[in-house]
C-alpha positions in Angstrom: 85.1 121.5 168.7 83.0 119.8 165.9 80.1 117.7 166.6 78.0 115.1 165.3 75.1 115.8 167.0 72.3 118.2 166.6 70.7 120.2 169.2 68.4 117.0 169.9 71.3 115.0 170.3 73.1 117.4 173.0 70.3 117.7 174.4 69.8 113.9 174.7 73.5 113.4 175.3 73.1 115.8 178.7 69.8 114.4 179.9 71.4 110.7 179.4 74.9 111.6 181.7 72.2 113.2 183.9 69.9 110.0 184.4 72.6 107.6 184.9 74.3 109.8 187.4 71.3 109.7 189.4 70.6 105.9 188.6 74.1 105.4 189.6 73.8 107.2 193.0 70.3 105.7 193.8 72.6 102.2 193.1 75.1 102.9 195.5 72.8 104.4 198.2 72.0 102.2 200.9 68.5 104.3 201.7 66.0 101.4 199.3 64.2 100.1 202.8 64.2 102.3 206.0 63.2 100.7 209.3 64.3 100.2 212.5 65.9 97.6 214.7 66.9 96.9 218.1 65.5 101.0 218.5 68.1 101.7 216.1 66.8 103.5 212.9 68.6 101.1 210.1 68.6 101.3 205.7 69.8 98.8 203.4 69.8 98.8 199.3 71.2 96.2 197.2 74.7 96.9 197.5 75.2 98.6 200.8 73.6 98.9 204.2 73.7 100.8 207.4 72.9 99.9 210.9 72.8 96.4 210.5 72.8 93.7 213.7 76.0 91.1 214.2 76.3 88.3 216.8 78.7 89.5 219.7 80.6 86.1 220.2 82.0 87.6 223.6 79.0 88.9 224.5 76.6 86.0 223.1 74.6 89.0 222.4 73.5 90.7 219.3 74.7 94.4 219.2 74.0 96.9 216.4 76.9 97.8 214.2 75.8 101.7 213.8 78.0 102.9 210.3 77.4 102.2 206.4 79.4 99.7 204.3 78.5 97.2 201.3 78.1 93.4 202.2 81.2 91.8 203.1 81.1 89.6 200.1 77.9 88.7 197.6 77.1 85.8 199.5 76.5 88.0 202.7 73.4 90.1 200.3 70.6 88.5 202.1 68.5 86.6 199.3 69.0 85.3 196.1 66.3 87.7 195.1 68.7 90.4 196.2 71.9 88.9 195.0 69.6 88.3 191.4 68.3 92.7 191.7 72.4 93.8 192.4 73.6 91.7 189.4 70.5 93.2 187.4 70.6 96.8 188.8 74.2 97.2 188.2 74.4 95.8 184.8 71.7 98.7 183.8 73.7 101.6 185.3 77.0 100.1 183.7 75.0 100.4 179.9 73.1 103.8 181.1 76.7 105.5 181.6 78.4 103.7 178.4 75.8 105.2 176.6 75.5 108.4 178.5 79.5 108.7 178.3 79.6 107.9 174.5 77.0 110.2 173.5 78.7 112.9 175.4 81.8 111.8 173.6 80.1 112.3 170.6 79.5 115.8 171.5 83.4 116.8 171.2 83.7 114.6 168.3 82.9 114.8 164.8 81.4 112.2 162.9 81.5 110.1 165.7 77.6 108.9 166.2 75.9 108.7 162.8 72.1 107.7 162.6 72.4 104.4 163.2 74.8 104.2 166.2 72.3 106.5 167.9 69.0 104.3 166.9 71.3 101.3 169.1 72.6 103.4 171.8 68.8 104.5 172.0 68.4 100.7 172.5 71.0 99.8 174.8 70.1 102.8 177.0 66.2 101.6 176.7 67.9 97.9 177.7 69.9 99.4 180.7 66.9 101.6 182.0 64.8 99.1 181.9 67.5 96.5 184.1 67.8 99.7 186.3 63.9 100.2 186.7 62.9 96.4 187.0 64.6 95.6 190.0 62.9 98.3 191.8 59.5 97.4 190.7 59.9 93.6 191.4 60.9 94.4 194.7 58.3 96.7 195.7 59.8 100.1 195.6 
């Protein structure tokens, strides 16, 4: 197993897979805002929430839906600003793990990442963390 890396690089290469593994799973998480509702304790992210009220059409009352799932379609995300922070959030995970996935790649293979392809995978993962990190701080978290 030959690599093109040194022991920077590995090193590098880990602590990328590690940090968009964790970006990742903060994406998918619905636990960004916790609150409560209808004395129901409810969460929501970007991309998923859980215990969430619907209009009982039967009932003509509103009733609290009390399991996680993502919104039914991207029109259902609740603002623009929301819709804009899932587009943006997600498109920095997707370059954190390209880059994360490659440089591990590049651990098994030789010649694989030279000097330069590392200097723009440094970029592209600098691009992607700071898509991943933006939304958060726009939005107050």
């Amino acid at each position: 197993m030959a690599s093109s890396l040194t022991c920077a690089g590995i090193i590098w290469a880990f602590l990328s897979f590690l940090c968009a593994a964790a970006s990742c799973v903060g994406f998918f998480m619905p636990y960004w805002l916790l609150g409560s509702q209808l004395e129901k304790s409810v969460s929501f992210g970007t991309f998923r929430r859980c215990s969430y009220p619907v209009r009982d059409e039967t009932s003509q009352m509103t009733v609290m839906v009390e399991q996680c799932g993502r919104y039914a379609s991207f029109q259902a995300i609740p603002s623009a600003e929301w819709r804009i922070c899932t587009v943006v959030t997600g498109l920095g995970c997707g370059l954190l793990l390209l880059v994360a996935l490659t440089a591990l790649m590049g651990c098994c293979v030789s010649e694989l990442i030279s000097r330069t392809v590392g200097r723009v995978a440094g970029g592209i993962q600098f691009l992607g963390g700071k898509c991943s990190c933006s939304c958060g701080e726009g939005m107050g978290m």
